[in-house]
Every structure is written in structure tokens, then in C-alpha cells.
Kinemage of the C-alpha trace (Angstrom):
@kinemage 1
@onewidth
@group {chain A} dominant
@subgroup {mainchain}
@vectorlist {calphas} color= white
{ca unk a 1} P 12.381 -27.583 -28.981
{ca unk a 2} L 11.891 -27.785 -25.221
{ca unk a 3} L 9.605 -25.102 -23.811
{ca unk a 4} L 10.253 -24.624 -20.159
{ca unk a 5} L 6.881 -23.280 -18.148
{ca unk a 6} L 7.433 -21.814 -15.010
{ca unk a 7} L 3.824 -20.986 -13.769
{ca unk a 8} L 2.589 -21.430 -10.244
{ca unk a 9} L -1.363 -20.937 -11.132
{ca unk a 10} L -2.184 -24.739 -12.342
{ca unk a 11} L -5.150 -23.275 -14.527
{ca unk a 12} L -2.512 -21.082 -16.257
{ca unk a 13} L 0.236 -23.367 -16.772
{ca unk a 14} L -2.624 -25.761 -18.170
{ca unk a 15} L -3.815 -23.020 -20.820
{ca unk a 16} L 0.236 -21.996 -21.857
{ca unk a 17} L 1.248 -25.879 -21.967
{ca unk a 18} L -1.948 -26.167 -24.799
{ca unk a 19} L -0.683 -22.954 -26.653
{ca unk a 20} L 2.933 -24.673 -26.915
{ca unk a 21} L 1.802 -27.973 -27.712
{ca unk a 22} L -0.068 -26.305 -30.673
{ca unk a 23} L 3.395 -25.088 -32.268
{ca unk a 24} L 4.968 -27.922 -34.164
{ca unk a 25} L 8.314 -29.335 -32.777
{ca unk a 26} L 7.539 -27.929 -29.494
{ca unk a 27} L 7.632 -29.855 -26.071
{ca unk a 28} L 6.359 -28.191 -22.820
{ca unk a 29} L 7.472 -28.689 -19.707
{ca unk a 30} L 6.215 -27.634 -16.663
{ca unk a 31} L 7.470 -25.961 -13.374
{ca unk a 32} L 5.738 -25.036 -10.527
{ca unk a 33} L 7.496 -22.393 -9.147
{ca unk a 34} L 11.204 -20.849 -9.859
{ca unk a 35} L 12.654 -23.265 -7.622
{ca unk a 36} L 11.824 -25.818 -9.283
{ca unk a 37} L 12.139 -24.210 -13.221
{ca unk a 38} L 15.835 -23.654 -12.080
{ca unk a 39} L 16.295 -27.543 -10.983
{ca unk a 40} L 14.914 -28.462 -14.580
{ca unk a 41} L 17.261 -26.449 -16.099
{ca unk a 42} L 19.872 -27.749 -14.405
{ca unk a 43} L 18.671 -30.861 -15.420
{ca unk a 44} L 17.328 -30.540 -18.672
{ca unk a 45} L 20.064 -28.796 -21.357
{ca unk a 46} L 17.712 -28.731 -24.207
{ca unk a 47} L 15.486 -26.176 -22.770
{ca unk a 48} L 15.761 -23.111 -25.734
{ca unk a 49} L 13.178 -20.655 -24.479
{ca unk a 50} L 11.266 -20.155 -20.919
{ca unk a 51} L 8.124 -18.664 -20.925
{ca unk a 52} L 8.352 -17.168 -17.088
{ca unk a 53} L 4.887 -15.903 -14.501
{ca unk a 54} L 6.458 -12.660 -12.912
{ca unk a 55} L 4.216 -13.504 -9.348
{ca unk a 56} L 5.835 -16.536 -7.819
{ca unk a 57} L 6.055 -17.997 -4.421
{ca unk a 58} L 9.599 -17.955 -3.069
{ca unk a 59} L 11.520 -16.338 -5.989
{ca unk a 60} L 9.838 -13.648 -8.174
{ca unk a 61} L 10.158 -13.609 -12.178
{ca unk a 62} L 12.321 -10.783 -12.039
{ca unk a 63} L 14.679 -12.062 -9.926
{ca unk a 64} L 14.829 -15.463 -11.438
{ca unk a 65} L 15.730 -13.509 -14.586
{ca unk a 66} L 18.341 -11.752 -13.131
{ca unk a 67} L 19.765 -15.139 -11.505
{ca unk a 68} L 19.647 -17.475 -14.947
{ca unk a 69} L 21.350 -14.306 -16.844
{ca unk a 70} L 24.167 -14.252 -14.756
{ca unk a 71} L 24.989 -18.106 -14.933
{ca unk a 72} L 26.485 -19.746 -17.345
{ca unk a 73} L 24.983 -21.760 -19.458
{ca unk a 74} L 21.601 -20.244 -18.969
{ca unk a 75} L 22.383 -16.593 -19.714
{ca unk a 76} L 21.527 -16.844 -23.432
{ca unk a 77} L 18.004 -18.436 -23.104
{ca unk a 78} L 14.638 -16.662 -24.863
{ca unk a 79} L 13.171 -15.652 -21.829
{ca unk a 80} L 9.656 -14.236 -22.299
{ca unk a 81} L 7.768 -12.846 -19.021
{ca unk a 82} L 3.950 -13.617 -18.129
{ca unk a 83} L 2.512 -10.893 -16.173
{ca unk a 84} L -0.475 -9.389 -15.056
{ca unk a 85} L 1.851 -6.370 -14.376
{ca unk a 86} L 2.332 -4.116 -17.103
{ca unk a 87} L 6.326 -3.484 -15.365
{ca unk a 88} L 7.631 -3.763 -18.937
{ca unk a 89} L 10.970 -1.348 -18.349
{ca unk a 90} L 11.577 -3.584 -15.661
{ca unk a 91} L 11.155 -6.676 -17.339
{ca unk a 92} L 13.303 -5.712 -20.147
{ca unk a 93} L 15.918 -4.555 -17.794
{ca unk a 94} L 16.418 -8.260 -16.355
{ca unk a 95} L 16.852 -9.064 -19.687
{ca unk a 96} L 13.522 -10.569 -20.819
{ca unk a 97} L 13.282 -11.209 -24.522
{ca unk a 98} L 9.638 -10.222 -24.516
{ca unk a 99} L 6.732 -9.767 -22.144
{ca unk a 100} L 3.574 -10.340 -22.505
{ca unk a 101} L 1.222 -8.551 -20.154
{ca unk a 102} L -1.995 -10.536 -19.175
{ca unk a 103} L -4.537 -11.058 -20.756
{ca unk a 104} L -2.462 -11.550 -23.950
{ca unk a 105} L -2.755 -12.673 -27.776
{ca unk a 106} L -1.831 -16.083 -28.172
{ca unk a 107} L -1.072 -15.689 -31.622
{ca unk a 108} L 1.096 -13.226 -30.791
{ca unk a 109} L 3.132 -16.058 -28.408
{ca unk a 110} L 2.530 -18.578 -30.874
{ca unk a 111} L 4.557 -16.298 -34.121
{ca unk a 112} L 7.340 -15.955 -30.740
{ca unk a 113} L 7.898 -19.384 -30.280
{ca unk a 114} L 7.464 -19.860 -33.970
{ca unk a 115} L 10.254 -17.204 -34.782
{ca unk a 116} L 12.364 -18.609 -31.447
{ca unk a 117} L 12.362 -22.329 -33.096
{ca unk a 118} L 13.738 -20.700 -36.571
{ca unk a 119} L 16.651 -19.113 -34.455
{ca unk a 120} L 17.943 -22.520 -33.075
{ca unk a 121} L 17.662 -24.549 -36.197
């Protein structure tokens, strides 16, 4: 399953693109900013889940939510939110699947992407 990464901190994106490659039948990509996550999408159609930093240059998590749940085909994609910012009504109200407030348990991502793989088979 492809695992779209839209992280802006390099040192981040490193550490989340190890966690997915970890998870069997799982392959990252990566995205610097929501600019470019959206071109990928665009591009790439078997992207399943997006794991999504909330504090972005140009285009914030939340509002890059908000834009992929209102467009066809993207509006059904596992969405889970990175964030230092514990905004989780808010998060949940753009229609994140989860969110994971930093520092979080990486098993706790892993058994998500574990669970989200299970869904698509």
C-alpha cells in the first residue's frame, strides 16, 4: 500500500518514512510540503492513507484536509494528522481519521497502518 508523507521537517519525514517502511506491504512516499503531497496525488492513484504535519509552509494540514475531502477521488483517503498541536476537535472536524499529537507512540501508528492495510485488501 502506498503511504503518502507530507512533512516539511526533513528529520521528521526521515523518522515517519522508517516507521512505514517497517510495516510489511507498505511503500512511503514523500512530500515536502502540501503543494507538492497534492501533485502526488494527482499523480499517484494508489496512495490509500496520508499521514499529514499540521505546520506547513504555504498550505496548513487543516486546510489541505478540508481541500482533498471535498474532491473527488481523494475524499475517502485515511488521513491521519501529525501535530505538535494537541487541536484534536479541529482535526477531527476536517475529517482526519486520527491524529496523533507529537511526541507520539509509534506502535500506536504502526497497529494504524496495520489495521488501514486490512481495510483495502
Amino acid at each position: 500500500m502506498k503511504i503518502l508523507i507530507i512533512e516539511d521537517n526533513a528529520s521528521q519525514a526521515k523518522l515517519l518514512k522508517k516507521i512505514v517502511n517497517k510495516v510489511k506491504y507498505t511503500e512511503p512516499i514523500l512530500a515536502k510540503d502540501a503543494l507538492d503531497g497534492y501533485a502526488m496525488l494527482r499523480t499517484i492513484p494508489e496512495i490509500k492513507l496520508i499521514i499529514l504535519d499540521n505546520q506547513m509552509p504555504y498550505i496548513n494540514g487543516i486546510e489541505f484536509l478540508s481541500k482533498i475531502r471535498s474532491t473527488p477521488p481523494f475524499e475517502n483517503l485515511t488521513v491521519v494528522i501529525s501535530s505538535a498541536e494537541d487541536l484534536f476537535d479541529d482535526y477531527m472536524q476536517a475529517g482526519a481519521d486520527k491524529v496523533m499529537i507529537k511526541p507520539y507512540n509509534l506502535t500506536e501508528l504502526c497497529e494504524f497502518i496495520k489495521a488501514t492495510i486490512d481495510q483495502h485488501k
